[in-house]
C-alpha positions as CSV (number, residue, x, y, z in Angstrom):
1,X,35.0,-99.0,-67.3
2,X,34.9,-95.4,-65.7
3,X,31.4,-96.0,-64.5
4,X,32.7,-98.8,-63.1
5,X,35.2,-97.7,-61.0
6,X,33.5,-95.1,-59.7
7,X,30.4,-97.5,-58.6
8,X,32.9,-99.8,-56.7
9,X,34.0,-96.7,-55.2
10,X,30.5,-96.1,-53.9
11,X,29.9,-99.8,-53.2
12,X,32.6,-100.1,-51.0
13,X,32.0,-96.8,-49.2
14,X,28.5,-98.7,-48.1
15,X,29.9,-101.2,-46.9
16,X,32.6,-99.9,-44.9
17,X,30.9,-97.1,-43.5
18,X,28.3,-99.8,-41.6
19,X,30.9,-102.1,-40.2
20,X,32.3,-100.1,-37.2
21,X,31.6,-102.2,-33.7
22,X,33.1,-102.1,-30.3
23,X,34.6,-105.1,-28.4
24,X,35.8,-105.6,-24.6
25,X,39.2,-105.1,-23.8
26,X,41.4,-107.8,-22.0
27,X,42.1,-106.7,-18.8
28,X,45.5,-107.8,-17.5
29,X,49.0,-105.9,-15.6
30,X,51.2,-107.3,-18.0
31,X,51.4,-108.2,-21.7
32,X,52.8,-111.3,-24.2
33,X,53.3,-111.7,-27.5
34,X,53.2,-115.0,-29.2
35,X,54.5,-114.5,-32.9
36,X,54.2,-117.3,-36.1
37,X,56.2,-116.0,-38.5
38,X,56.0,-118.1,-41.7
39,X,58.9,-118.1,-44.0
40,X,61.3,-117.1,-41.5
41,X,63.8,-119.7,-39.4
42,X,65.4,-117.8,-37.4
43,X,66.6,-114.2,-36.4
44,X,65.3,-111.7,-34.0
45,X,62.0,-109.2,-33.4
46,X,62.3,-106.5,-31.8
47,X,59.7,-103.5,-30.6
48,X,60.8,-100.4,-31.3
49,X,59.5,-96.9,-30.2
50,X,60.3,-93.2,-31.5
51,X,61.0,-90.7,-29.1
52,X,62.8,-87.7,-29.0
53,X,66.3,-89.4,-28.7
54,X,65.0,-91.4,-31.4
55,X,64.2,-95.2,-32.4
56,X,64.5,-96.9,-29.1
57,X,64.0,-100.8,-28.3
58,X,61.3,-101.6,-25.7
59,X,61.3,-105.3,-25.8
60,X,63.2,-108.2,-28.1
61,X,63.1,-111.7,-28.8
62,X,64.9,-114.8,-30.4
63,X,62.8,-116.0,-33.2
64,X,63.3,-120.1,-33.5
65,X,61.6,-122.2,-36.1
66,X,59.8,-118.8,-37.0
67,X,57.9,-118.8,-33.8
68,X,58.6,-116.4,-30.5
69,X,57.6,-114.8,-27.3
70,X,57.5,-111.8,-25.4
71,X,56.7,-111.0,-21.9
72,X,56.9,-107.8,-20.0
73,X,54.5,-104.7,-19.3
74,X,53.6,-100.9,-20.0
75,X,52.7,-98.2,-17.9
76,X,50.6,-97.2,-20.6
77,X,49.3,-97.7,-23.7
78,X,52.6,-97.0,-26.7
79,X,52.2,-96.8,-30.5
80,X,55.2,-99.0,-31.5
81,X,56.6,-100.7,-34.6
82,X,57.5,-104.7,-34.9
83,X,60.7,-105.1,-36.5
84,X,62.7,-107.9,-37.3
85,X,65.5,-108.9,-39.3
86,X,63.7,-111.7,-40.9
87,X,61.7,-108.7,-43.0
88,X,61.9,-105.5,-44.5
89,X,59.7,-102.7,-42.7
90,X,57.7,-102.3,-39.8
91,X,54.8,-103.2,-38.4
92,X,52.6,-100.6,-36.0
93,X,50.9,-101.6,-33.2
94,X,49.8,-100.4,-30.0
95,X,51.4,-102.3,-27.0
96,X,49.6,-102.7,-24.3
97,X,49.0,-105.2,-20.9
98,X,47.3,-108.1,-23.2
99,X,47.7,-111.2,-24.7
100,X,49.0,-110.7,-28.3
101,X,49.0,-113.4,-31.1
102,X,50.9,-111.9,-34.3
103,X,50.9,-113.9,-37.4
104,X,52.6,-113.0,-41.0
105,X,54.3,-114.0,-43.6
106,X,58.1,-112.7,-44.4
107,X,56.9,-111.8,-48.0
108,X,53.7,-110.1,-47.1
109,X,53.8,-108.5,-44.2
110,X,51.2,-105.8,-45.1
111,X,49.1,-109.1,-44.8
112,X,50.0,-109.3,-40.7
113,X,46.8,-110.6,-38.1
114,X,47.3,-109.1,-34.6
115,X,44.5,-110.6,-32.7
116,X,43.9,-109.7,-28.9
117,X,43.7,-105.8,-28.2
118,X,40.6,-103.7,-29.2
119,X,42.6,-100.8,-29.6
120,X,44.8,-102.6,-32.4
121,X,41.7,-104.0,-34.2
122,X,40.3,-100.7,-34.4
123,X,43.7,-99.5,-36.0
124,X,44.0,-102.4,-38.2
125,X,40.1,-101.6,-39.2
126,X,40.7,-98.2,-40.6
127,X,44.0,-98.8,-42.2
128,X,42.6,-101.9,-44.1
129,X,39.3,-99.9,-45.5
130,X,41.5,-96.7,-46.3
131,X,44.1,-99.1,-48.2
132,X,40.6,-100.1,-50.5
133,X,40.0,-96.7,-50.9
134,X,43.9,-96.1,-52.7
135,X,43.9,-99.6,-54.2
136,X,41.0,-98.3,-57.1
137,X,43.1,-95.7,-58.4
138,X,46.2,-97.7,-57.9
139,X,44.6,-100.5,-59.8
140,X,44.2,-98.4,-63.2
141,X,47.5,-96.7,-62.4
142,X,49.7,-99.7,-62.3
143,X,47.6,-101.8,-64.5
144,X,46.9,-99.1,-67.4
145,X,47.6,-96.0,-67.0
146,X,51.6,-96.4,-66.8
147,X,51.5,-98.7,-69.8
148,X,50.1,-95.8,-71.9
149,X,52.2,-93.7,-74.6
150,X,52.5,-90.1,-73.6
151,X,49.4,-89.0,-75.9
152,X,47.2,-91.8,-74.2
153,X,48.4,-90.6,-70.7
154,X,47.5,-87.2,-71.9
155,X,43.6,-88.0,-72.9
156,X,43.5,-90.1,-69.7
157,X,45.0,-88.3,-67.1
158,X,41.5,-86.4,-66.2
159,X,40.1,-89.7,-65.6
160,X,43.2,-90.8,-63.6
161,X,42.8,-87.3,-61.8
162,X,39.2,-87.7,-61.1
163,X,39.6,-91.9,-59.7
164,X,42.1,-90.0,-57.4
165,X,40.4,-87.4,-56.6
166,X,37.1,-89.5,-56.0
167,X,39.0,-91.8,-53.5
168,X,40.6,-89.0,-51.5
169,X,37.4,-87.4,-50.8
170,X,35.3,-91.0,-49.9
171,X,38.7,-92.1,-47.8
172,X,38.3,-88.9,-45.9
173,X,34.9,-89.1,-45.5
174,X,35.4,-92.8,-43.9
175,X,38.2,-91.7,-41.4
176,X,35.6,-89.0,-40.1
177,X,32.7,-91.1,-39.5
178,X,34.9,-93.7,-38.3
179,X,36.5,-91.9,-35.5
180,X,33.4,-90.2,-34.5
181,X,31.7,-93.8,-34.3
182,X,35.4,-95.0,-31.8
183,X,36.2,-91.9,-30.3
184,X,36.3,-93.9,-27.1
185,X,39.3,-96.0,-28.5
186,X,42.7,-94.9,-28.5
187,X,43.6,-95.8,-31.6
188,X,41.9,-92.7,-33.1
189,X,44.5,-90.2,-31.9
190,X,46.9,-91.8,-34.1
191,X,44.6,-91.8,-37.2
192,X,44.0,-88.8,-36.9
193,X,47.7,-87.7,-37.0
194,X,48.5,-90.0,-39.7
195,X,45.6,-88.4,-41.6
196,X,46.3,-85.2,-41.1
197,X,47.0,-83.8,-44.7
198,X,43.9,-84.9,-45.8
199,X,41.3,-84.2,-43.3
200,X,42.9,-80.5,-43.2
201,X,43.1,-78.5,-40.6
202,X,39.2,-77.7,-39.8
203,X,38.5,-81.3,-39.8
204,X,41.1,-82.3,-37.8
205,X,40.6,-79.6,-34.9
206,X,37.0,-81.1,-35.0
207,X,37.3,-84.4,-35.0
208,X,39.9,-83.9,-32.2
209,X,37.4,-82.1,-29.9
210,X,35.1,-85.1,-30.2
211,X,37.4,-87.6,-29.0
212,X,37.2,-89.1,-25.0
213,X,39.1,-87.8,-22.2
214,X,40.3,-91.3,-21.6
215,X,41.5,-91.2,-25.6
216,X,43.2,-87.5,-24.9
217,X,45.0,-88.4,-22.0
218,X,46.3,-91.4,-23.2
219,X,50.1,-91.0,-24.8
220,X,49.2,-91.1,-27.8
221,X,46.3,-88.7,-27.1
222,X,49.1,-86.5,-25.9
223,X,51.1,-86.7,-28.9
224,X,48.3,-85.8,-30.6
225,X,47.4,-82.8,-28.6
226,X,50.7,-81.9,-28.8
227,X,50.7,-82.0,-32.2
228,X,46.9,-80.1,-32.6
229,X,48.8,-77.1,-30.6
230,X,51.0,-76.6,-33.4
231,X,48.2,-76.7,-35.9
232,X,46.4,-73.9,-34.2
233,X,49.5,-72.1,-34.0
234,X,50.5,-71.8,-37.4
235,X,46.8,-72.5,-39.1
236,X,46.1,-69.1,-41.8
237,X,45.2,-66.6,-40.2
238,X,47.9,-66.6,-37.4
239,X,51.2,-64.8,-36.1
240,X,54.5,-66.2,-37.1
241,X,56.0,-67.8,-34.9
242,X,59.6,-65.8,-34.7
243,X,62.9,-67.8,-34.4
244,X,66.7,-67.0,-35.2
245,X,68.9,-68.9,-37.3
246,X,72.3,-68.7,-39.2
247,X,72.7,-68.0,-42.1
248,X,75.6,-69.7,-44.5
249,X,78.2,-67.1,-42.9
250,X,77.0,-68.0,-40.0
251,X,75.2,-64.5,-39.0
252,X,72.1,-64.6,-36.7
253,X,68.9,-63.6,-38.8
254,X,65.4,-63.2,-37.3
255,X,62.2,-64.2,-39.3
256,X,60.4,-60.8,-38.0
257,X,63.2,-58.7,-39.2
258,X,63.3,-60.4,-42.3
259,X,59.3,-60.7,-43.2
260,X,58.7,-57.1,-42.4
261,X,57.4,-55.2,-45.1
262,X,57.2,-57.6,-47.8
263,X,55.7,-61.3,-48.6
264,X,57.8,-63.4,-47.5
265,X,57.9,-67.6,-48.4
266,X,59.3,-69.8,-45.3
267,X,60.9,-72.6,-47.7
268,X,61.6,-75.7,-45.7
269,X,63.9,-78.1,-48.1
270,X,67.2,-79.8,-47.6
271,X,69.8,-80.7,-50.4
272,X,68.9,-84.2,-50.0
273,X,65.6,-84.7,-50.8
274,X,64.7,-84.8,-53.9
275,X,60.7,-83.3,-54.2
276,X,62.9,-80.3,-52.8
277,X,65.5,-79.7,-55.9
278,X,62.2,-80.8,-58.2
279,X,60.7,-77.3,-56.8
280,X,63.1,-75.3,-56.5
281,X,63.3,-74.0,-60.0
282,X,59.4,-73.3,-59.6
283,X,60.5,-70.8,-56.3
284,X,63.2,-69.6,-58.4
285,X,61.1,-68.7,-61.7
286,X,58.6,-67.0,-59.1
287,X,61.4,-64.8,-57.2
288,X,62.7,-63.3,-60.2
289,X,59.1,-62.4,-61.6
290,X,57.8,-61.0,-58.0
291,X,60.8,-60.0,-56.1
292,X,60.6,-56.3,-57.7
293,X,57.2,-56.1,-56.6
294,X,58.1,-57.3,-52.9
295,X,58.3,-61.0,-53.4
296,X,61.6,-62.4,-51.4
297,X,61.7,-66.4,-50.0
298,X,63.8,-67.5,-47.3
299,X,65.3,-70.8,-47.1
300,X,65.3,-72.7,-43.9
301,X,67.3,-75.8,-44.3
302,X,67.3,-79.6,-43.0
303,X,70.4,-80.3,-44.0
304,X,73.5,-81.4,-41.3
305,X,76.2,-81.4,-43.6
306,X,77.6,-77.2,-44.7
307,X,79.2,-78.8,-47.8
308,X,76.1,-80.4,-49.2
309,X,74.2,-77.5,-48.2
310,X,75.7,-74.8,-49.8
311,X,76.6,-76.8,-52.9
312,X,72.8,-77.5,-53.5
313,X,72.3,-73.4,-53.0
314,X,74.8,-72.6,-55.6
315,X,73.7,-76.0,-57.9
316,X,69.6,-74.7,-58.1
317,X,70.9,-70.9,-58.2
318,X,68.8,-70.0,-55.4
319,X,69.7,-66.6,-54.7
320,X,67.4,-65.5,-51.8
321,X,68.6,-65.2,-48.0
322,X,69.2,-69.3,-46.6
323,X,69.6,-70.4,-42.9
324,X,70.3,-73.5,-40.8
325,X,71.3,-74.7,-37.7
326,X,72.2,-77.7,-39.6
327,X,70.7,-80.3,-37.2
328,X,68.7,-82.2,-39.9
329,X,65.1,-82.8,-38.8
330,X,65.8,-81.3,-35.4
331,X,66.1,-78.3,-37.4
332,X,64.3,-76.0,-34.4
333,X,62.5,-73.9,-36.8
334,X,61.0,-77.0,-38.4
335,X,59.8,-77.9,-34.7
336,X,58.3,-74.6,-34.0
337,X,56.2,-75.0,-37.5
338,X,55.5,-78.4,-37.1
339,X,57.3,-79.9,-40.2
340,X,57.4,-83.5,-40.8
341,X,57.8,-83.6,-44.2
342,X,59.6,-81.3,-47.0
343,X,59.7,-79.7,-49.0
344,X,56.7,-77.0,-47.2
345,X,56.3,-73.7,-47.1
346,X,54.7,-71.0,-45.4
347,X,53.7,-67.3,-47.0
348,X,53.9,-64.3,-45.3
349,X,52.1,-61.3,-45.2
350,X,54.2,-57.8,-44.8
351,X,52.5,-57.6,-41.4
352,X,53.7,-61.3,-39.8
353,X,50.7,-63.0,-41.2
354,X,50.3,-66.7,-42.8
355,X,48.5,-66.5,-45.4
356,X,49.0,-69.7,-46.9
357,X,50.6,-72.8,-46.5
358,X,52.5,-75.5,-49.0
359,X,52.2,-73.2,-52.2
360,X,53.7,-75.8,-54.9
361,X,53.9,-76.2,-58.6
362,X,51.2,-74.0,-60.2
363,X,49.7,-73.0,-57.0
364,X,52.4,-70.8,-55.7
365,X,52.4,-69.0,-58.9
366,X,48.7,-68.6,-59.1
367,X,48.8,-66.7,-56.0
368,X,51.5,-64.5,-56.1
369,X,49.8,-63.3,-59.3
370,X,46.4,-62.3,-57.3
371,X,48.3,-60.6,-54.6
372,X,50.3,-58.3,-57.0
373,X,47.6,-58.1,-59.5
374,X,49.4,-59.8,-62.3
């Protein structure tokens, strides 16, 4: 059965790897969508973009007998979403001046067909081949592995590890020789920022240099190069990047003042998420072992409400120095770093350094011990 697996993995890797093709965009000033929605009588759809103000509505419709329409037009190009309250979720697309025909079923939506822009095919093309990619290990996951008693997990979880493991690497392989085959396309901006854990940094920085001007200066080209400045900013290797923030008495503290001299972990959590509390007694286990030897963490908060805030603190004893502005994920530090999810951290060196980034579990342990020789 392993062998198996791990020949379907290559199998499909063939076949998706020689199936990337260019077609001609519809050229038009303004755009409609025409939307079947099976399963669904009535309600509304509505397209929906994030900014900095947040979710904002660029266009809306009355959905009768399931079936809708949309007319209007776009300066340029837009990565949106297509919501509805006839279904849970969102879809994303990229609107642009053309002639849309959405079909989907209210149950299924991850099943939607958007025909009539290149740029979404191209999207919907990579998204569909990386969801094969994730669906071998889920299948033996779902299917088996969660089924297991603890000692069965325990004699499978290499294998589970390695199906995983073995997907990641082929999925990331795909997304680069996809986008260098449709760096012409727009779409590839955003693939490359939803991919941006996995390709890792060196990849990404390449793969960004290979794409178009046309893809570059596009708006979501600029989001992206907006979003590759911040990865070059804090990659290993560089500066911090200083900023001053409150503590939970409300005193102004400056990362350089507070880094100088000793490693220091940037902890970005927040008192409601939960991945956060999971870790925290792994950062708290590591400052008592290292603080003596010049380990200290500092705690940069998402959190908006004080209450919550400092009753997490005092709940996972974390004992080390904590600041917020308490702005949630306009937290500014989090925007100078670049942090879209938590928990993440950044090391430190004594001098201003990073070192490292997202130390978690074992890992930050692992090296604390090689710096302090333990």
């Amino acid at each position: 059965m392993k062998n198996i697996k791990y020949l379907m993995l290559l199998v499909i890797a063939i076949g998706i790897f020689s199936s990337c093709e260019n077609e001609a965009k519809l050229d038009q000033e303004s755009y409609e969508i025409t939307g079947d929605f099976r399963g669904v009588s009535d309600g509304n759809a509505f397209i929906k973009v994030r900014n900095e103000k947040g979710w904002e509505t660029i266009d809306s419709a009355t959905i009768v007998d399931g079936k809708f329409k949309m007319n209007g037009s776009v300066e340029q190009v837009e990565f949106v979403y297509l919501v509805s309250d006839a279904f849970r979720g969102g879809i994303p697309m990229f609107m642009e001046n053309t002639s849309y025909i959405i079909n989907l079923h209210k149950d299924s939506i991850e099943g939607v067909k958007i025909s009539g822009s290149d740029i979404q095919r191209v999207f919907d093309e990579a998204k569909t081949n990386m969801n094969k990619y994730d669906e071998l290990w889920q299948d033996y996951y779902y299917n088996e592995y969660r089924a297991m008693t603890d000692d069965e997990k325990a004699k499978n979880e290499e294998h589970l590890n390695g199906l995983y493991d073995g997907a990641q690497v082929l999925k990331k392989e795909y997304v680069k020789s996809f986008i260098l085959k449709n760096t012409d396309n727009i779409a590839t901006s955003q693939i490359i920022l939803d991919n941006e854990e996995s390709l890792g940094t060196d990849d990404m920085l390449n793969l960004y240099e290979a794409l178009t001007k046309k893809v570059k200066s596009s708006k979501p080209g600029i989001q992206l190069t907006e979003r590759i400045d911040i990865v070059r900013k804090t990659a290993i290797g560089q500066p911090l990047i200083d900023f001053t923030m409150n503590d939970t008495e409300g005193n102004p503290l400056k990362l350089s003042e507070l880094s100088k001299g000793k490693y220091l972990l940037v902890d970005f959590w927040a008192a409601w998420c939960g991945p956060c509390r999971k870790e925290n007694p792994n950062v708290v286990e590591n400052y008592n072992k290292f603080k003596a030897d010049g380990f200290d963490v500092l705690g940069v908060s998402f959190d908006d409400k004080k209450d919550n805030w400092l009753k997490a603190i005092d709940d996972d004893n974390l004992t080390w120095t904590q600041v917020s502005d308490l702005q949630g994920w306009k937290n500014a530090a989090g925007k100078l770093y670049g942090i879209r999810s938590i928990p993440q951290n950044i090391l430190l060196s004594p001098e201003g350094i990073i070192l490292e980034k997202n130390l978690r579990s074992e890992d930050l342990g692992k090296k604390l011990e090689e710096i302090f020789n333990k």
